[in-house]
C-alpha positions in Angstrom: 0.0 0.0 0.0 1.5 3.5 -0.9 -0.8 6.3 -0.3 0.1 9.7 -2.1 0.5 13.4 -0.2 -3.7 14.7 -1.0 -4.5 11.5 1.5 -2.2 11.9 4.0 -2.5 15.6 4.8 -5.8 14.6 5.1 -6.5 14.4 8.9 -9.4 12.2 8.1 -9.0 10.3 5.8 -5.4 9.2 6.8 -6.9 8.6 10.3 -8.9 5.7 8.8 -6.4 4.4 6.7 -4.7 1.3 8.8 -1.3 -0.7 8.8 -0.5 -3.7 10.9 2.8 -5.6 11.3 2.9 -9.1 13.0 6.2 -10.8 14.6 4.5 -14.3 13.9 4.6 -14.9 18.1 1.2 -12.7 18.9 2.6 -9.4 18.9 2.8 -6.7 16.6 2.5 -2.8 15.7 -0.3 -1.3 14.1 -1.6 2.0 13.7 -2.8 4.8 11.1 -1.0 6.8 8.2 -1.8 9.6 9.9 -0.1 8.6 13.0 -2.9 9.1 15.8 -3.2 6.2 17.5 -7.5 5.7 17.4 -8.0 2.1 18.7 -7.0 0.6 22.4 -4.6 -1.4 20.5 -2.9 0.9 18.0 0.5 0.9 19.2 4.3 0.5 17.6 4.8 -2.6 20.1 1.9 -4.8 21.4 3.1 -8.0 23.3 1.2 -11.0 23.5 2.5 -12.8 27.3 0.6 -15.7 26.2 0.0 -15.7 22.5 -2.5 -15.2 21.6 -4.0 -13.3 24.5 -3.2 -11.2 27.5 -2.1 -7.9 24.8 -0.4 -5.4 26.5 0.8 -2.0 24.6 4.3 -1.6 25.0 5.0 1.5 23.3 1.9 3.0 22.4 3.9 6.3 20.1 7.1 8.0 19.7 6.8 11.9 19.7 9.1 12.6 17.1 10.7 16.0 16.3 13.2 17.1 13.7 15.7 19.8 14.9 14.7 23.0 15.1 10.7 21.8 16.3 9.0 20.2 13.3 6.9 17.9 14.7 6.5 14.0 12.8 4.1 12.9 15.5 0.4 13.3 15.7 -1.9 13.0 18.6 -5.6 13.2 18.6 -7.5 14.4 21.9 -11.3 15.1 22.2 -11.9 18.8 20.4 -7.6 18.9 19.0 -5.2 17.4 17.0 -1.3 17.9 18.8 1.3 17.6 17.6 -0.1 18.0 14.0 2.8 16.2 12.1 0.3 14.7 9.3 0.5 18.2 7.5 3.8 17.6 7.1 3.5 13.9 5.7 3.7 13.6 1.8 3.8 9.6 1.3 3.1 6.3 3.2 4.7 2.8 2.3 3.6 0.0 3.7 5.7 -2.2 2.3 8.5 -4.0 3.4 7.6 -2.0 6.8 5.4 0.7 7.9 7.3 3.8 6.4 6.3 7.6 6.8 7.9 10.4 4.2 8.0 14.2 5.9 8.8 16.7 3.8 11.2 19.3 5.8 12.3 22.5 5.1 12.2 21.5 1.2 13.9 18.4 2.2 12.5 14.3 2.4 12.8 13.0 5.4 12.0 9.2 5.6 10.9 7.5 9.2 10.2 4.0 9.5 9.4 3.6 13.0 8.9 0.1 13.6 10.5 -3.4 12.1 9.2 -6.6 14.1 11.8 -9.2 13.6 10.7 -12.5 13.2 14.2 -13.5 14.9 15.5 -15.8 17.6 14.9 -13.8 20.9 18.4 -12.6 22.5 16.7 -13.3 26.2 13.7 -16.1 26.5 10.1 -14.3 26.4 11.8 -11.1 24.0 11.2 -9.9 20.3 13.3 -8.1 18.6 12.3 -4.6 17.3 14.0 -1.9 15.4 13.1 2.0 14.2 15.0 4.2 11.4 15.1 7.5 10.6 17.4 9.4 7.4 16.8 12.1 5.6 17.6 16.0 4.9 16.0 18.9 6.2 17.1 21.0 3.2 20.7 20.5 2.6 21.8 19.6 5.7 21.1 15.8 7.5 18.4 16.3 9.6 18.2 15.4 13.0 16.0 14.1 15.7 14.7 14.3 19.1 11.4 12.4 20.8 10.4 10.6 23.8 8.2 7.9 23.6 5.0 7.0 25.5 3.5 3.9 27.2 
């Protein structure tokens, strides 16, 4: 699935629009293109303790900001949208993983935020998970700073 930049600065429509990403043990990540997080399990790590129930949400977002304070993340709240970081979204990929396009200061800035490995755990009971970010904010390599949220 690719969806184009009309959708996804499109609060709602790229709201509706959904990805999920299994591990193949119970867990996954799933979410929107527009990054809100609008179902109890819409997360980027949802662990099954005993597959395939007892879900909890790991990390439920990452709040994602390139240098000086453009904001990748969204967050929807009764009556506001905040951080609005969907206006600044011009592509979604789906495939291979779950990857967001910002454009930035005339620059592309690609964030794929979440790759469930399908791996031998390092540690009994763990899966292993990975996020990238790379891009330019203009012509300079753009940066990053977040925190992430239960």
């Amino acid at each position: 699935m690719k969806v184009t930049r009309e959708v996804c600065s499109d609060y709602q429509r790229s709201s509706r629009l959904e990805w999920l990403l299994t591990n193949g043990r119970g867990g996954f990540a799933m979410g929107t293109v527009a990054g809100a997080n609008t179902r109890r399990y819409h997360g980027l790590l949802v662990a099954s303790l005993r597959p395939p129930v007892e879900r909890h949400v790991l990390l439920s977002r990452l709040e994602e900001v390139v240098e000086p304070g453009t904001p990748l993340a969204t967050n929807a709240y009764p009556g506001a949208i905040d951080p609005s970081g969907y206006r600044n979204l011009i592509e979604f990929r789906a495939e291979p993983f779950p990857t967001w396009v910002f454009e930035i200061a005339g620059g592309a800035f690609d964030c794929t935020r979440i790759r469930l490995r399908n791996l031998p755990p390092t540690a009994p009971g763990t899966s292993p998970t990975s996020m990238r970010r790379s891009g330019t904010a203009g012509s300079i390599p753009a940066r990053t700073s977040g925190r992430w949220g239960p």
